[in-house]
Structure formats: structure tokens, C-alpha cells
C-alpha positions as CSV (number, residue, x, y, z in Angstrom):
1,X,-1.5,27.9,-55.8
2,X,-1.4,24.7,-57.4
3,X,-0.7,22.4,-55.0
4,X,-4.9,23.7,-54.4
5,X,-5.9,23.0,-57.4
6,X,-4.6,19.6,-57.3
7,X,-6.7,18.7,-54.5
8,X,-10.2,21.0,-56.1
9,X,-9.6,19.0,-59.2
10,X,-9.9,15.6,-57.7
11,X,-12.2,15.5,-55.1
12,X,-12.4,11.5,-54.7
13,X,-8.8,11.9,-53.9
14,X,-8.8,14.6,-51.5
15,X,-11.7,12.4,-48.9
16,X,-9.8,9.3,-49.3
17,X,-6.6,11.4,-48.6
18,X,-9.3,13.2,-45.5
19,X,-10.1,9.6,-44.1
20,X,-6.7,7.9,-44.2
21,X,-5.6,11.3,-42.0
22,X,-8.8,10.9,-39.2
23,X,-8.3,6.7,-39.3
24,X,-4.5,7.1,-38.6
25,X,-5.3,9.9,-36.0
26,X,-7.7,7.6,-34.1
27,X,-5.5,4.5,-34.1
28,X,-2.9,6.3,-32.3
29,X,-4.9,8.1,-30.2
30,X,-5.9,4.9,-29.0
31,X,-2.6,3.3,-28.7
32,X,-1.3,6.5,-26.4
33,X,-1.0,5.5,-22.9
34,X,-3.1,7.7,-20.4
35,X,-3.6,7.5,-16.7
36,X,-6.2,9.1,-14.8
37,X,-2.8,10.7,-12.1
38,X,0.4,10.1,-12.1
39,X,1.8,7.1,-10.5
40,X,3.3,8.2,-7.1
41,X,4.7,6.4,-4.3
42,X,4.2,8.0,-1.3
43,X,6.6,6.8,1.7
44,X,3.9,5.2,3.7
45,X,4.5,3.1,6.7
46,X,1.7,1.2,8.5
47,X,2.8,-0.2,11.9
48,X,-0.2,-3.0,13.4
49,X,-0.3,-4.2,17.2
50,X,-2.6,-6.4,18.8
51,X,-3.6,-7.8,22.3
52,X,-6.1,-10.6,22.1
53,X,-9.3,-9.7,23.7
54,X,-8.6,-6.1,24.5
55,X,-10.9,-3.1,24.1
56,X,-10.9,-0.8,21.4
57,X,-10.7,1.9,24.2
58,X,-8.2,-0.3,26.1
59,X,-6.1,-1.1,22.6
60,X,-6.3,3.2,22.4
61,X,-4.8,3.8,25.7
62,X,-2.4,1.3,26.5
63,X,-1.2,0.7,23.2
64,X,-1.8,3.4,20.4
65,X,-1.0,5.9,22.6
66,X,2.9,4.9,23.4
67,X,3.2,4.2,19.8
68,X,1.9,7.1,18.3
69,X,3.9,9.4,21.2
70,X,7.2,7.4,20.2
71,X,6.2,7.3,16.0
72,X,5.7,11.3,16.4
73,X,9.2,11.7,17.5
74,X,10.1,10.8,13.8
75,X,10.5,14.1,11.5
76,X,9.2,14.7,8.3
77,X,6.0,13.2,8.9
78,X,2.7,14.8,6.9
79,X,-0.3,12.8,8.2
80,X,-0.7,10.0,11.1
81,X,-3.7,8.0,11.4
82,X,-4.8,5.6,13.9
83,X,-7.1,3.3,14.3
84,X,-8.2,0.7,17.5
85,X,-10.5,-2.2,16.8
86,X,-11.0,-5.3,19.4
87,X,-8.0,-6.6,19.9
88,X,-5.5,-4.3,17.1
89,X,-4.4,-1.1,16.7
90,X,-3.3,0.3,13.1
91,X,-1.2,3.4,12.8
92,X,-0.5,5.3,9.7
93,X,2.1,7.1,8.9
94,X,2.9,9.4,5.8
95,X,5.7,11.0,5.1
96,X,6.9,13.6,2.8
97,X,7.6,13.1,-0.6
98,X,10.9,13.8,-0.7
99,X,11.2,11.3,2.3
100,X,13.3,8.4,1.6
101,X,10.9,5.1,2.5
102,X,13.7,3.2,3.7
103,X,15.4,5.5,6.0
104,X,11.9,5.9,7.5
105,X,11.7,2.3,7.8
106,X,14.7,2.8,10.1
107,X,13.4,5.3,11.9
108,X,10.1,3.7,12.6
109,X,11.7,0.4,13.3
110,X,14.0,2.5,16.4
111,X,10.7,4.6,17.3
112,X,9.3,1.3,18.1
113,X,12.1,-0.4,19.6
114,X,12.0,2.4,22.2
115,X,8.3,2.6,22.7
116,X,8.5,-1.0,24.0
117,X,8.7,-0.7,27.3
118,X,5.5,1.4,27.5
119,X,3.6,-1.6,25.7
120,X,1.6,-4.0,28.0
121,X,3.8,-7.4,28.7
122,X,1.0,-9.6,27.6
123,X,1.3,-8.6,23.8
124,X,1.8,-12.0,22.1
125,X,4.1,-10.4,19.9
126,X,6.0,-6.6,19.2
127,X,4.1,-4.4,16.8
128,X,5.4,-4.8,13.0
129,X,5.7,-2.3,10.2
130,X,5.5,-2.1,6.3
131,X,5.7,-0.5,3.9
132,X,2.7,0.4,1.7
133,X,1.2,2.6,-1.1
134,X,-2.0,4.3,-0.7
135,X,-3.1,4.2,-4.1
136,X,-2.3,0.4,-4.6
137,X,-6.6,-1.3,-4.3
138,X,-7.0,-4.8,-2.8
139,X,-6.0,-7.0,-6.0
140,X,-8.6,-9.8,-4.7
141,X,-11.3,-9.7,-2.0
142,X,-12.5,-13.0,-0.5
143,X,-15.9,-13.6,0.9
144,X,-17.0,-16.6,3.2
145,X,-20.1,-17.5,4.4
146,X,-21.4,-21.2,5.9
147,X,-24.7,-22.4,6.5
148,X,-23.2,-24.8,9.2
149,X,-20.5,-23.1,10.6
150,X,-21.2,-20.1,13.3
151,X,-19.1,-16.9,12.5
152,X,-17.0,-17.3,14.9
153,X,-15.6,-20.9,13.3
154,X,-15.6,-19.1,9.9
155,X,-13.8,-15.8,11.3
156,X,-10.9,-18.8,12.8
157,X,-10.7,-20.8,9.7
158,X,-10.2,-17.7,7.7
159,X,-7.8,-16.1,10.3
160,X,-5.4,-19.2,11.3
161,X,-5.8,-21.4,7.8
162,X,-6.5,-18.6,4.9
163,X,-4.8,-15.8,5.7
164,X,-1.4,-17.8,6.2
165,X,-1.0,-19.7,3.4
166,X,-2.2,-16.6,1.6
167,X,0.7,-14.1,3.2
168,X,3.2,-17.2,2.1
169,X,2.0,-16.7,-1.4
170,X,5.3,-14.3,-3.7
171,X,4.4,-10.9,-4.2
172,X,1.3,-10.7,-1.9
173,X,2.5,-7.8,0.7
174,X,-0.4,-7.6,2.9
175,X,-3.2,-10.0,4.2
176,X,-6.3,-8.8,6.3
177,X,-9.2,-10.4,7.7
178,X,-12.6,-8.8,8.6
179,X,-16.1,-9.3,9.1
180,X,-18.5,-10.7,11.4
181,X,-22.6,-9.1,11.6
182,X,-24.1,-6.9,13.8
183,X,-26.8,-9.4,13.9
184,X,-24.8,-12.7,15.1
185,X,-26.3,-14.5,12.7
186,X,-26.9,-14.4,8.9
């Protein structure tokens, strides 16, 4: 009962005592470290093919098909994506979380050393893979536009020049290159 009265008899006391409490509960509050999810990798492999000047259509038959009938051979897959543009193809594969990403690696590097014989022979080069996380956003997003160059010279320059010396740069894992108008002209 007295340790009460202490704080009834000295009321100045008490709110200091009251506001020392709420400032110290707010500082670390403050300092706790929260995320919005938990940081998961998920084993996700992307595998990218291209043939200059093809179709989308063509770049869906002749070459996303053979790789996504040879990359669905792997087990343990939970979602594969793909995705034909002129001239590429990107497939996505995720895996299970209990899959280990470099054994998969393995696996989709084999799956794709087997599928190559159902690949068109004028591919300038064999389809690659990575390794990539979903929830990892573009660190840095580059825009170029030219009032004397046509979109095509910009789309080269940013292509042969930008994106190399950019994928040369430590620690960058993956450069892509976009764009044009529906226009033609801007």
C-alpha cells in the first residue's frame, strides 16, 4: 500500500516518471526492425533465347516450345511462365521452397543441353539461365530519349554500348533493354 502512496503523494514525480516510460517506449519502437514479409528466396531460374528477327509466334513454336517441353521434365517445379517477344523468348521457372537453387541450376542447365537439338541452327547463341529472386525490384531504371536520333539508333546504342558495360559492372546480375512507341515517333 505504500509503494501507492508514494506515487499519490507526489504527483510531479509520478508524470515525469509517466513520460520518461512513453519517450523510452517510442525510441525503441522506432529502433525495432520491421519488414512488411519475410525475406524469402525462392529458387527461381529464368532461362532467355533469342533469334534475331523472328516472330513472337515463330519465337513460341520453334523455340519456347522445345524448351519448356525439355524444362518440364525437371521435378519439383511450382509455376512456369513464358514469354515470346520479337526476337526472345523468356521462360520462368519456380521451384519449390525446399528446392535447392543450385541443383536446379544443374538440372536446367542438362534440360537445356538436351533440348538443343530441337532449337533452330540459326540461333546466334544457346539459351542461358540464372538465377533470380522475384521479390528483388530493378535497383535503377534508365530512360533515353534523342531529338536527333530515330528509335531504332537509340534502341542500338542502348542494346550494343549501355547494356554491356552495364552487365560488366560487380554485383549487377541482370541487364534488360526495352522500349520503342507504338507511334514510331515521339
Amino acid at each position: 500500500m505504500k509503494l501507492f502512496a508514494l506515487f499519490i503523494e507526489r504527483p510531479v514525480a509520478t508524470t515525469l516518471l509517466s513520460v520518461a516510460i512513453t519517450l523510452c517506449g517510442v525510441l525503441t519502437f522506432m529502433l525495432l526492425p520491421i519488414a512488411p514479409l519475410p525475406q524469402i528466396d525462392f529458387p527461381v531460374i529464368k532461362v532467355t533465347a533469342s533469334l534475331p528477327g523472328s516472330s513472337p509466334e515463330t519465337m513460341a513454336s520453334s523455340v519456347a516450345t522445345p524448351l519448356e517441353l525439355a524444362l518440364g521434365q525437371i521435378a519439383g517445379i511450382n509455376e512456369m511462365t513464358s514469354n515470346s517477344s520479337l526476337g526472345n523468348t523468356n521462360i520462368t521457372r519456380e521451384f519449390e521452397l525446399d528446392k535447392d537453387i543450385n541443383s536446379a541450376a544443374r538440372e536446367v542447365q542438362a534440360a537445356l543441353n538436351a533440348a538443343q537439338s530441337m532449337l533452330p541452327t540459326g540461333m546466334p547463341s544457346r539459351p542461358r539461365y540464372y538465377k533470380t529472386n522475384p521479390s528483388d525490384a530493378p535497383i535503377m531504371i534508365l530512360t533515353l530519349t534523342s531529338s536527333s536520333y530515330r528509335i531504332a539508333e537509340i534502341y542500338d546504342i542502348a542494346s550494343t554500348r549501355m547494356a554491356q558495360r552495364l552487365a560488366q559492372i560487380a554485383g549487377v546480375s541482370e541487364v534488360s533493354v526495352s522500349g520503342g512507341t507504338a507511334s514510331g515517333t515521339y
